[in-house]
C-alpha positions in Angstrom: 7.3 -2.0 3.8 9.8 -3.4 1.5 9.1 -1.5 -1.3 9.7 1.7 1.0 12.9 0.8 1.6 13.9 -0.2 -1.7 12.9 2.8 -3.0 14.7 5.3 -0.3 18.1 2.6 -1.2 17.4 3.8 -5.0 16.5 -0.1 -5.7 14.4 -1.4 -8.6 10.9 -2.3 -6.8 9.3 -5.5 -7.8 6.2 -4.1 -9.7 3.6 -7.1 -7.5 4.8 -4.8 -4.4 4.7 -1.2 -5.1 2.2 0.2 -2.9 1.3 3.5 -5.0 0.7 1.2 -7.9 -0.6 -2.2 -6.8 -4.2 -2.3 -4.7 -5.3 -5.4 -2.8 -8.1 -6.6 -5.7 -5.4 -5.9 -8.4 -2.7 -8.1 -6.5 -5.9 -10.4 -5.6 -7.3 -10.7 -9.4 -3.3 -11.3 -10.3 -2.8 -14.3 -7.6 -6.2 -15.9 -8.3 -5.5 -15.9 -12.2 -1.7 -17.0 -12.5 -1.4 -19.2 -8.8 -4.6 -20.6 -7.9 -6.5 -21.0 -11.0 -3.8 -23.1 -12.8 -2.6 -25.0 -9.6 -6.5 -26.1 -8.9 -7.1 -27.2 -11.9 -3.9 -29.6 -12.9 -4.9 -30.9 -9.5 -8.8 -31.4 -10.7 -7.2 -33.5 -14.0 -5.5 -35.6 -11.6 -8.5 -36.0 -9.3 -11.6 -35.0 -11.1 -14.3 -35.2 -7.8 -12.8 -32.3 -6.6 -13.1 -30.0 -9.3 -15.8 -28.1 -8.3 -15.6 -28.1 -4.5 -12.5 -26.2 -5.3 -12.6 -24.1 -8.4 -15.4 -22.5 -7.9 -15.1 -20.4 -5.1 -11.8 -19.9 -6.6 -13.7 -18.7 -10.0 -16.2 -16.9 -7.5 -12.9 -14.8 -5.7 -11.8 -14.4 -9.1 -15.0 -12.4 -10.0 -15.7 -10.6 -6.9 -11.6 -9.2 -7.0 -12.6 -7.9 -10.4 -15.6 -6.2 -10.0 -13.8 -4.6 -6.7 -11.1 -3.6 -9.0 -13.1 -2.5 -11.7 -14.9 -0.2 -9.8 -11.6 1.3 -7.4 -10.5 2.0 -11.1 -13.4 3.8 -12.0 -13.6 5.7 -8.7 -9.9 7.1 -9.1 -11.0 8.2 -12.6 -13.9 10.4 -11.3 -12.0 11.6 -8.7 -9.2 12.5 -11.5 -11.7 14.0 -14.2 -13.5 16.0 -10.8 -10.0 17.3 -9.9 -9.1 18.3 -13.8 -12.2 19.8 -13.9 -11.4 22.0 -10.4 -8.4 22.9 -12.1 -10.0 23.9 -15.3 -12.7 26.0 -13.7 -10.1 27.2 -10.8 -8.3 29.4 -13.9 -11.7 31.1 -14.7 -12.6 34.3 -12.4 -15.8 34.4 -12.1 -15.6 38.5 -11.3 -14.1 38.9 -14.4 -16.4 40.0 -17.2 -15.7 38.4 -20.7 -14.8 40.8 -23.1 -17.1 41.7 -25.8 -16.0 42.0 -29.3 -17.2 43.6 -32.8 -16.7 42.3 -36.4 -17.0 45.0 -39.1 -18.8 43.7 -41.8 -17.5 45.8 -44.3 -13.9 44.7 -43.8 -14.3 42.2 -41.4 -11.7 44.0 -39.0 -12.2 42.5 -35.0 -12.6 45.3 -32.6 -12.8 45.1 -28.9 -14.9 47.9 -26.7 -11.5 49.2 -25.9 -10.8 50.2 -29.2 -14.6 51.3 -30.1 -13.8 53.8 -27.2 -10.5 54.9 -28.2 -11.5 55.6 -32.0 -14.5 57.9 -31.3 
């Protein structure tokens, strides 16, 4: 793809075609709103019979592009917060007991079993 190759040439990559950032209902939603939606309708001024014959399965594109986008967007969230939450949990060993700690009341000194052990 171009942006591929303007990328291994150390070139700026026009943001409409860089493939790690741009999905087909994004570029859709994008085309639909500043192309197509404002062309169709300076043409519907000039002829007003064919306003609806061609806007609205222009406005219907429009809103099936956004609801795909919408919810690629929300998938690539839950995959993030599921993969955070690997990572999160990956740090915890489950062998590994926690550690059980005392609080004197008297002086309010923190003591772990280690030292309970140690001191008698």
């Amino acid at each position: 793809m171009q942006s591929d190759a303007e990328k291994l040439e150390g070139l700026p990559v026009a943001p409409f075609m860089d493939r790690e950032k741009v999905t087909k209902p994004s570029a859709q939603v994008g085309f639909i709103k500043f192309v197509l939606i404002p062309l169709y309708e300076a043409l519907a001024s000039m002829f007003d019979e064919i306003r609806d014959p061609i806007l609205a399965p222009v406005v219907r594109a429009l809103e099936y592009y956004s609801d795909m986008n919408k919810k690629m967007e929300q998938d690539k969230e839950a995959v993030k917060l599921k993969q955070d939450g690997r990572r999160i949990s990956s740090t915890i060993d489950p062998k590994v007991e926690p550690k059980r700690i005392s609080v004197s009341r008297k002086t309010s000194e923190v003591r772990s079993p280690d030292d309970l052990s140690s001191s008698s």
